[in-house]
MARBA-3410 file (N, C-alpha, C, O; in Angstrom, 1 decimal):
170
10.1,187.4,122.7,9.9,188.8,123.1,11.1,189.6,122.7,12.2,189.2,123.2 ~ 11.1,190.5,122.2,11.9,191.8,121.5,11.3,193.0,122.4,10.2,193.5,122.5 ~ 12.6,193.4,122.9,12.2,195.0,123.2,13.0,196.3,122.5,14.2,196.2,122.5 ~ 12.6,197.1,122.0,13.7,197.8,121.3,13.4,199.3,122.0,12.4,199.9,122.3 ~ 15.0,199.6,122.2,15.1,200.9,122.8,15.2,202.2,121.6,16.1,202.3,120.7
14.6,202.8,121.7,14.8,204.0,120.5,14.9,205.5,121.5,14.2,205.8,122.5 ~ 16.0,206.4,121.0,16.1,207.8,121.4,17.1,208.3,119.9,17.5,207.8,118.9 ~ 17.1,209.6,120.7,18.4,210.0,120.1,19.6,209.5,120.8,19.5,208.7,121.7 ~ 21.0,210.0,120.1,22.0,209.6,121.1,22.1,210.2,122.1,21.8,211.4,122.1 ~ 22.7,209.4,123.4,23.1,210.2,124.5,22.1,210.1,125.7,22.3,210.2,126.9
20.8,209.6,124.9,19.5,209.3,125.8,19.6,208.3,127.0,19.4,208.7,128.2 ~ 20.0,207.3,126.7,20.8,206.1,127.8,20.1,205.3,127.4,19.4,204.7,128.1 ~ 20.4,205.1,125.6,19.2,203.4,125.2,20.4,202.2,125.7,19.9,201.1,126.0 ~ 21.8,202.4,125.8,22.6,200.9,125.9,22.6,201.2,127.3,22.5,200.1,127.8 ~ 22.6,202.0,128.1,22.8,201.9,129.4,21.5,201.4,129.6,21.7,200.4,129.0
20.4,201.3,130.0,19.3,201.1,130.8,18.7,200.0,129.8,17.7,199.5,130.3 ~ 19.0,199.4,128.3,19.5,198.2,128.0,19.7,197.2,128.8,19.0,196.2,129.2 ~ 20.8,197.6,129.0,21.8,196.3,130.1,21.3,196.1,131.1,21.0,195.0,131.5 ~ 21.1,197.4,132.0,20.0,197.2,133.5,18.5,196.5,133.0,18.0,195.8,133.9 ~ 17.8,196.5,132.0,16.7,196.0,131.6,16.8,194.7,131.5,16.2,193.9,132.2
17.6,194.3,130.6,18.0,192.9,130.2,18.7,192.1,131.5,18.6,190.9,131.5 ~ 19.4,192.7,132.5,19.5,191.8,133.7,19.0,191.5,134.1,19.0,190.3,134.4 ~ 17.6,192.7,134.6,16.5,192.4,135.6,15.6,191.3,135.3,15.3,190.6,136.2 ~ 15.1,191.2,133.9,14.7,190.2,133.0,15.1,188.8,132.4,14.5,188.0,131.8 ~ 16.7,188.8,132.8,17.6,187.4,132.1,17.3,187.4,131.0,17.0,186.3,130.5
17.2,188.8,130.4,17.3,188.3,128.8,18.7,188.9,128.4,19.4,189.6,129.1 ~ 18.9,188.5,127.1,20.3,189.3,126.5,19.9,190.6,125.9,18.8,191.1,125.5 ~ 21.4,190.9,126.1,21.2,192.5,125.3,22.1,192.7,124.0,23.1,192.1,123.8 ~ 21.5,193.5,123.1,22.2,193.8,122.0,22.1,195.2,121.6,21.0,195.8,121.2 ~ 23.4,195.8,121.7,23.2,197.2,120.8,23.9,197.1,119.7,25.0,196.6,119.5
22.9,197.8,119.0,23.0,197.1,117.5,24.1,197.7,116.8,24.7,197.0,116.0 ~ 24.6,199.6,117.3,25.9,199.6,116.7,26.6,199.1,117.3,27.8,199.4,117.0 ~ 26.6,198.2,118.3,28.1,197.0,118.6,28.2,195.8,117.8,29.2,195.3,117.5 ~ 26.7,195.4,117.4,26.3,194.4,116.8,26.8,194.6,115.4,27.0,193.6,114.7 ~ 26.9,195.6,114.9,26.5,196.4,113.3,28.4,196.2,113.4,28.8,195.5,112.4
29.3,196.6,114.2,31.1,197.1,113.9,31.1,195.2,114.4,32.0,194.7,113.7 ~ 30.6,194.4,114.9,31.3,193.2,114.7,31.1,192.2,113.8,31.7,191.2,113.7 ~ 30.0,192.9,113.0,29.1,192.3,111.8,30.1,192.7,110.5,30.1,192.1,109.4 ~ 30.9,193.7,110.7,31.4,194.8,109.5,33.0,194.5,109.8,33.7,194.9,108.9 ~ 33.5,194.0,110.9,34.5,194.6,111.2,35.0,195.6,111.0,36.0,195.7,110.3
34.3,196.4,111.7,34.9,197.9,111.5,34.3,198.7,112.5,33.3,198.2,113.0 ~ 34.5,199.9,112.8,34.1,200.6,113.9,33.0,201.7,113.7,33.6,202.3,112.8 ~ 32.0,202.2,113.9,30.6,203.3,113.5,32.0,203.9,112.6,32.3,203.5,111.5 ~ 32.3,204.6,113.1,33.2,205.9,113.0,33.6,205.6,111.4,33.5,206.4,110.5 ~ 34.2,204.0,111.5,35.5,203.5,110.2,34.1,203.3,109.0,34.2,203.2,107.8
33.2,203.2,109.6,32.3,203.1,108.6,31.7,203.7,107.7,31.4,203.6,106.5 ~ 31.5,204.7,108.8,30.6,206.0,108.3,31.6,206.6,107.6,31.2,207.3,106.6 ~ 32.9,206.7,107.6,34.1,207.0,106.6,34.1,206.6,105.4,34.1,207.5,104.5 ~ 34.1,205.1,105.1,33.9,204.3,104.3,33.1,204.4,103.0,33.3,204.4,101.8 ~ 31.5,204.4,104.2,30.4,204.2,103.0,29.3,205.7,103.1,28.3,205.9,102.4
30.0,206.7,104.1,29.3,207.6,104.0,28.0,207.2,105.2,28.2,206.2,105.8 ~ 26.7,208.1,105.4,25.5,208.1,106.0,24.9,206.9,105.6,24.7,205.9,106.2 ~ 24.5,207.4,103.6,23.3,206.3,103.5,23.9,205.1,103.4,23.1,204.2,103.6 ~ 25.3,204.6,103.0,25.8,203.3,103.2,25.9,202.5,104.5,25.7,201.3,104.7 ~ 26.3,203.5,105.5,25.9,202.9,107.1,24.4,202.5,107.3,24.1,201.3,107.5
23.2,203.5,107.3,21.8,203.6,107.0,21.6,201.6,106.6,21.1,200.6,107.2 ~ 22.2,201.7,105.6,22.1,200.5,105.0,22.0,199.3,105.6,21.1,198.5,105.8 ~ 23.7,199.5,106.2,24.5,197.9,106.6,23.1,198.1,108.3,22.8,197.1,108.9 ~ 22.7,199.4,108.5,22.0,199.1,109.9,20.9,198.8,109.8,20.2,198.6,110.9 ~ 20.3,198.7,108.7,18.8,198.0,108.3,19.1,196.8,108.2,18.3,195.9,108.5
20.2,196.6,107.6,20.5,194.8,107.5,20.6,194.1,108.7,20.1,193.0,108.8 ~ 21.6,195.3,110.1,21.8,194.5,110.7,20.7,194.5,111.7,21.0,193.8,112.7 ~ 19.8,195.0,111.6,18.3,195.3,112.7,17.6,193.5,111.7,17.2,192.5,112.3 ~ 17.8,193.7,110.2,16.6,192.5,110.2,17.5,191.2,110.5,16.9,190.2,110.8 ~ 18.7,191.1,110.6,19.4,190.0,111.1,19.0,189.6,112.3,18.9,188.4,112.7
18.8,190.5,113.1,18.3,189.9,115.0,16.8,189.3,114.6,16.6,188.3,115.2 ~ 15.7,189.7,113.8,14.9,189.6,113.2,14.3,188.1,114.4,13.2,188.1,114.8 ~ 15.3,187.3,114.7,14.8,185.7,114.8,15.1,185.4,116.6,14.9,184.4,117.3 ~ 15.7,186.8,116.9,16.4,186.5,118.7,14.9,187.1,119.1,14.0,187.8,118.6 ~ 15.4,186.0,120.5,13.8,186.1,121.4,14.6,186.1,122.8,15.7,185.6,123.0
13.8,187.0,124.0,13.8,187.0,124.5,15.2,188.0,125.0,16.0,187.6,125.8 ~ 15.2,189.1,124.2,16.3,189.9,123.9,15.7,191.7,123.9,14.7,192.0,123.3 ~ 16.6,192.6,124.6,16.6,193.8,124.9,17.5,194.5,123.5,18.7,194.3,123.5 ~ 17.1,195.1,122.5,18.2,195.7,121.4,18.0,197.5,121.9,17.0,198.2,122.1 ~ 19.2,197.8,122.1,19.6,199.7,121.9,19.9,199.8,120.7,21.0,199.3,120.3
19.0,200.2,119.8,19.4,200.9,118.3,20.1,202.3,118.5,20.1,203.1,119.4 ~ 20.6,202.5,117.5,21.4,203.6,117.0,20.3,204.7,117.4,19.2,204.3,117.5 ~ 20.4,206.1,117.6,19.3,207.1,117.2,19.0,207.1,116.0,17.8,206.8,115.7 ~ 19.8,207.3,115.0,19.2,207.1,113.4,18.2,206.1,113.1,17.1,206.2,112.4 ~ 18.9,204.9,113.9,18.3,203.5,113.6,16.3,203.7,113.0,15.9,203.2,111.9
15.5,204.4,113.8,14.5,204.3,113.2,14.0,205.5,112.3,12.9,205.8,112.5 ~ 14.5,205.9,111.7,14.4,207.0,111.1,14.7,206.3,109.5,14.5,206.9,108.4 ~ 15.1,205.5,109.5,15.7,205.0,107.8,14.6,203.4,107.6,14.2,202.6,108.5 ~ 14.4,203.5,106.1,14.5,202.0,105.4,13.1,201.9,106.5,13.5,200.9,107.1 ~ 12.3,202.1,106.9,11.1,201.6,107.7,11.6,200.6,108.6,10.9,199.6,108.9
12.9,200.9,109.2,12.7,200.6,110.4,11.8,200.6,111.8,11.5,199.6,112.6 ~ 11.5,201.6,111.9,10.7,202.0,113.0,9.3,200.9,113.0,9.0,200.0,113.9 ~ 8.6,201.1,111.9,7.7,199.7,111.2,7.8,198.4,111.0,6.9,197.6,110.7 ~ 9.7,198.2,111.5,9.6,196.7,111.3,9.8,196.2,112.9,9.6,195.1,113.3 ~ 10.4,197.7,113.6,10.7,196.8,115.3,9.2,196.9,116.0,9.0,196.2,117.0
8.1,197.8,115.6,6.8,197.3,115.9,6.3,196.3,115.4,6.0,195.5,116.3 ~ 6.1,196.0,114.6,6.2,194.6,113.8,7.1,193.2,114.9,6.9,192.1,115.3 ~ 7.7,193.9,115.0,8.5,192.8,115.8,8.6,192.6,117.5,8.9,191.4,117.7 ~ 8.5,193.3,118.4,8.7,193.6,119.2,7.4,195.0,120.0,6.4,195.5,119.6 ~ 8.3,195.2,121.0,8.0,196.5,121.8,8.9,197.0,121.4,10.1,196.6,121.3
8.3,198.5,121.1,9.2,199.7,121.2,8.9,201.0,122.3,7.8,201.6,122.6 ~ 10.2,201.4,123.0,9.9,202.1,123.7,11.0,203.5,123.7,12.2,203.3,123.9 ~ 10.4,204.7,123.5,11.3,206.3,123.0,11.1,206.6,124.5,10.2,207.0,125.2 ~ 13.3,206.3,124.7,13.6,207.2,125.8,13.3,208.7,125.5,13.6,208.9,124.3 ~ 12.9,209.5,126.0,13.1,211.0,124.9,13.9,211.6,126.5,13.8,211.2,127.6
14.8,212.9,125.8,15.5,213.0,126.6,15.5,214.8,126.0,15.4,215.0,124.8 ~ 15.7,215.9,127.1,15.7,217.0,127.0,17.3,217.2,125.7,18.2,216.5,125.6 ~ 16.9,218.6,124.8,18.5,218.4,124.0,19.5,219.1,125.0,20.7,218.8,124.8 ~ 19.4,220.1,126.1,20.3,220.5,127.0,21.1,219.2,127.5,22.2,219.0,127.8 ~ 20.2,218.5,127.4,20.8,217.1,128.9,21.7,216.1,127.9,22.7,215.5,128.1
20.7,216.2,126.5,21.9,215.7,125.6,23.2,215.8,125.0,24.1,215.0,124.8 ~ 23.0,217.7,124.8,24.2,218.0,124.6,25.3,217.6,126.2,26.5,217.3,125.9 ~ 25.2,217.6,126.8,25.7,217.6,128.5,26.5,215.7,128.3,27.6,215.3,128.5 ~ 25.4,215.1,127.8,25.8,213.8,128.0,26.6,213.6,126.8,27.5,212.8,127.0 ~ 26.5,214.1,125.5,27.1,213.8,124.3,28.9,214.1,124.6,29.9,213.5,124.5
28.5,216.1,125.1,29.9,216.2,125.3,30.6,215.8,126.2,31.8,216.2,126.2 ~ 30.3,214.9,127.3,30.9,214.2,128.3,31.1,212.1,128.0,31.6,211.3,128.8 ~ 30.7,211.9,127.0,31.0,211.2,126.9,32.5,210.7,125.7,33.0,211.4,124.8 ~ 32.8,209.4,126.2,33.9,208.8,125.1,33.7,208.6,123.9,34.6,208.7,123.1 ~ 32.4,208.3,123.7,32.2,207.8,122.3,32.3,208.5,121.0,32.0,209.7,120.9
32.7,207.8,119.9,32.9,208.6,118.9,31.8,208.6,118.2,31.4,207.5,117.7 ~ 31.0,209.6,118.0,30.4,209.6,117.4,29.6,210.7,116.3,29.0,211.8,116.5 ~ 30.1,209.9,114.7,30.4,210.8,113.6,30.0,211.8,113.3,30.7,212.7,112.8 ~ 28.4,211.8,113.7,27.8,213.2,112.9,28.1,213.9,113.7,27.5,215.0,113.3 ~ 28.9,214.4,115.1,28.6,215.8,115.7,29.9,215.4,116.0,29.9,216.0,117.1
31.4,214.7,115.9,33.1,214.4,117.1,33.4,215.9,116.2,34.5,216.3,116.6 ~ 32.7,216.9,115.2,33.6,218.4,114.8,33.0,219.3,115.6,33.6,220.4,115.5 ~ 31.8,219.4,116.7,31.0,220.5,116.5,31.8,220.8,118.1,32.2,220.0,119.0 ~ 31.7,222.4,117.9,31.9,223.0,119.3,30.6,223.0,120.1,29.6,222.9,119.5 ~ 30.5,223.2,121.4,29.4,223.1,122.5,28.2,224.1,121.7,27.0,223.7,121.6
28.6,225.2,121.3,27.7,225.9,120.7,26.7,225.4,119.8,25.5,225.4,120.1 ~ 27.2,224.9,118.7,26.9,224.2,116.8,26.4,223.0,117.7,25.2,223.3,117.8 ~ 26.5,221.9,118.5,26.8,221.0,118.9,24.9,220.8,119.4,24.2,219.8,119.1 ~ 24.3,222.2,120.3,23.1,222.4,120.8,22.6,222.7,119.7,21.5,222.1,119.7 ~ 22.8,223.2,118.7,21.9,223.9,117.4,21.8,222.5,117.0,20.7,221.9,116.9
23.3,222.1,116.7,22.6,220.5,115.5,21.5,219.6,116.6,20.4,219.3,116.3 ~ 22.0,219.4,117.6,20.9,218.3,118.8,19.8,218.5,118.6,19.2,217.6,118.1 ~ 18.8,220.4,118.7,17.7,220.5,118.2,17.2,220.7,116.7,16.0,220.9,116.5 ~ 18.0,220.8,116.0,17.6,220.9,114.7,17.0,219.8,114.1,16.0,219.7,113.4 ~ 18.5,218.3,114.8,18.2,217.3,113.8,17.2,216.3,115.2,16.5,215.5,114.6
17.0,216.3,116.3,15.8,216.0,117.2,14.6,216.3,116.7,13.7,215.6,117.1 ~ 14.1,217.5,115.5,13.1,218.2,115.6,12.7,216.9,114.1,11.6,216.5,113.6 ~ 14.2,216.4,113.7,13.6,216.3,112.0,13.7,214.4,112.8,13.4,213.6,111.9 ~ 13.9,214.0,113.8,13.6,212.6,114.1,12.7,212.1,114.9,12.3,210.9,115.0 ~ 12.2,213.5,115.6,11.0,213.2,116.7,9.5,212.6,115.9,8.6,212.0,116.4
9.6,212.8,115.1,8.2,212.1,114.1,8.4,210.8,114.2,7.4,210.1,114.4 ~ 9.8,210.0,114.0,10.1,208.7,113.8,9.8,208.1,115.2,8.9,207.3,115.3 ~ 10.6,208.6,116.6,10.6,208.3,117.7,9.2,208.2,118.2,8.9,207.2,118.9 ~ 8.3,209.2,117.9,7.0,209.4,118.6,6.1,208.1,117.9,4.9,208.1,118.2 ~ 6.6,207.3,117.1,5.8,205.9,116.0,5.8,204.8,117.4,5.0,204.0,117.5
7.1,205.0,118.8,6.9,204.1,119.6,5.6,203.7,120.0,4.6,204.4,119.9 ~ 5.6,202.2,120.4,4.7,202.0,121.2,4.4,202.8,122.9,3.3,203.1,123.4 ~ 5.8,203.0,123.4,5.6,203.9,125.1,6.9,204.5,124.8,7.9,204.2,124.0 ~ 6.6,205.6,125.7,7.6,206.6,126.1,8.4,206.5,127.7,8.2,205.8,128.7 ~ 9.2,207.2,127.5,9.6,207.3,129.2,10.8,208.7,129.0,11.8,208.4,128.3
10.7,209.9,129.4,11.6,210.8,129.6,12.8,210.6,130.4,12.7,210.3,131.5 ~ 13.6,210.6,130.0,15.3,210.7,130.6,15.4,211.6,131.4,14.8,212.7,131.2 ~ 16.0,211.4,132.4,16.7,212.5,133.5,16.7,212.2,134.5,17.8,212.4,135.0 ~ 15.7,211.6,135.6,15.9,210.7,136.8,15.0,209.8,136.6,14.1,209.8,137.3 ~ 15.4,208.8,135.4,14.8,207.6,135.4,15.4,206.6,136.4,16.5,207.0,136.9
14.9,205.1,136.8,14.9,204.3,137.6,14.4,203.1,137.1,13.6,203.2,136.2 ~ 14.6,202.3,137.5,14.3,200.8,136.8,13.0,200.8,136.7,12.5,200.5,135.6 ~ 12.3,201.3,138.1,10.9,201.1,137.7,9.9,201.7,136.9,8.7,201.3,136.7 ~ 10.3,202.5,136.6,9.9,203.7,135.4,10.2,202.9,134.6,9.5,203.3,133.7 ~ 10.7,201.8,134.1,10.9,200.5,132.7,9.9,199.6,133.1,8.9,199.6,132.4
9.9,198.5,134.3,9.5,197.8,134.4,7.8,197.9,134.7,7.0,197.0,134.7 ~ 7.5,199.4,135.0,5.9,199.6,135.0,5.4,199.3,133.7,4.4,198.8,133.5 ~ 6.1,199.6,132.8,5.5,199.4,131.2,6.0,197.7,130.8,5.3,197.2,129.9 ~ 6.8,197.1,131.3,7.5,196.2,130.8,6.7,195.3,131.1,6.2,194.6,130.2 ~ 6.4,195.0,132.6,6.3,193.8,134.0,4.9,193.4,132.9,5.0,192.3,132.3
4.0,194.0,132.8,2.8,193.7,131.9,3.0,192.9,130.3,2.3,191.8,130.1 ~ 3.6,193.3,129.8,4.3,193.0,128.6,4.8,191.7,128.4,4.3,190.7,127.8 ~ 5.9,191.8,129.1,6.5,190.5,129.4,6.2,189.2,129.8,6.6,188.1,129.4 ~ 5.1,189.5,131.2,4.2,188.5,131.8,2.9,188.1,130.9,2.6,186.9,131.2 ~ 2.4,188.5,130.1,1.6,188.7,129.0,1.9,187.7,128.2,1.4,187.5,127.1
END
């Protein structure tokens, strides 16, 4: 059993990941932690490195390397299904399920969080809302390929495990 979390960033695919995968005793993997210990190197040192489509790359490699774990919760990147038919191979493989999350609530979570994260660590709060819906509008086609949805904002375990509990026990 594979479950794969898909949003944009900021949605809460590694947070509610981890709460998923406890409730379940399965393991968790988010794949850009998976992808910087595969690379030794950090998203950020990467995307420096090799650029967009060379990251794009090493994260298609590292999505078909889990390819063989069972019984495992993965947080993909936001990009993650948008490249290389991804999106086609974690249905293929698994459940997929698109947290989708308002872009206000994103920008809110993006700029309050620690993380570095390349495509927007220059933008001011202004640029920052423009890019969230611009580039949301050119990913929502990939995201919407999920198998189930669930909206961000006062989600709760059971809002996962109503779609899961079936799945799983299945």
């Amino acid at each position: 059993m594979r479950i794969f979390l898909i949003g944009y960033m900021g949605c809460g695919k590694s947070r509610w990941g981890k709460i998923i995968a406890e409730h379940y005793g399965f393991r968790f993997i988010d794949l850009d932690t998976h992808i910087e210990e595969r690379e030794n190197a950090t998203i950020p040192e990467i995307f420096s490195q090799h650029e967009e489509s060379g990251f794009r790359l090493i994260e298609h490699e590292a999505l078909e390397s889990i390819r063989e774990e069972e019984n495992v919760i993965i947080a993909t990147g936001g990009g993650a299904p948008c490249f290389h038919n991804n999106m086609e191979t974690m249905n293929s493989l698994g459940t997929t399920l698109f947290v989708e999350c308002s872009p206000q609530l994103l920008q809110e979570r993006i700029s309050n969080s620690d993380n570095e994260r390349p495509l927007v660590m220059h933008l001011s709060e202004d640029e920052l809302l423009k890019y969230i819906i611009r580039h949301l509008n050119n990913r929502i086609p990939f995201y919407e390929q999920a198998q189930y949805k669930l909206v961000s904002g006062n989600l709760e375990i059971e809002n996962f495990t109503a779609i899961l509990d079936p799945i799983i026990k299945s």
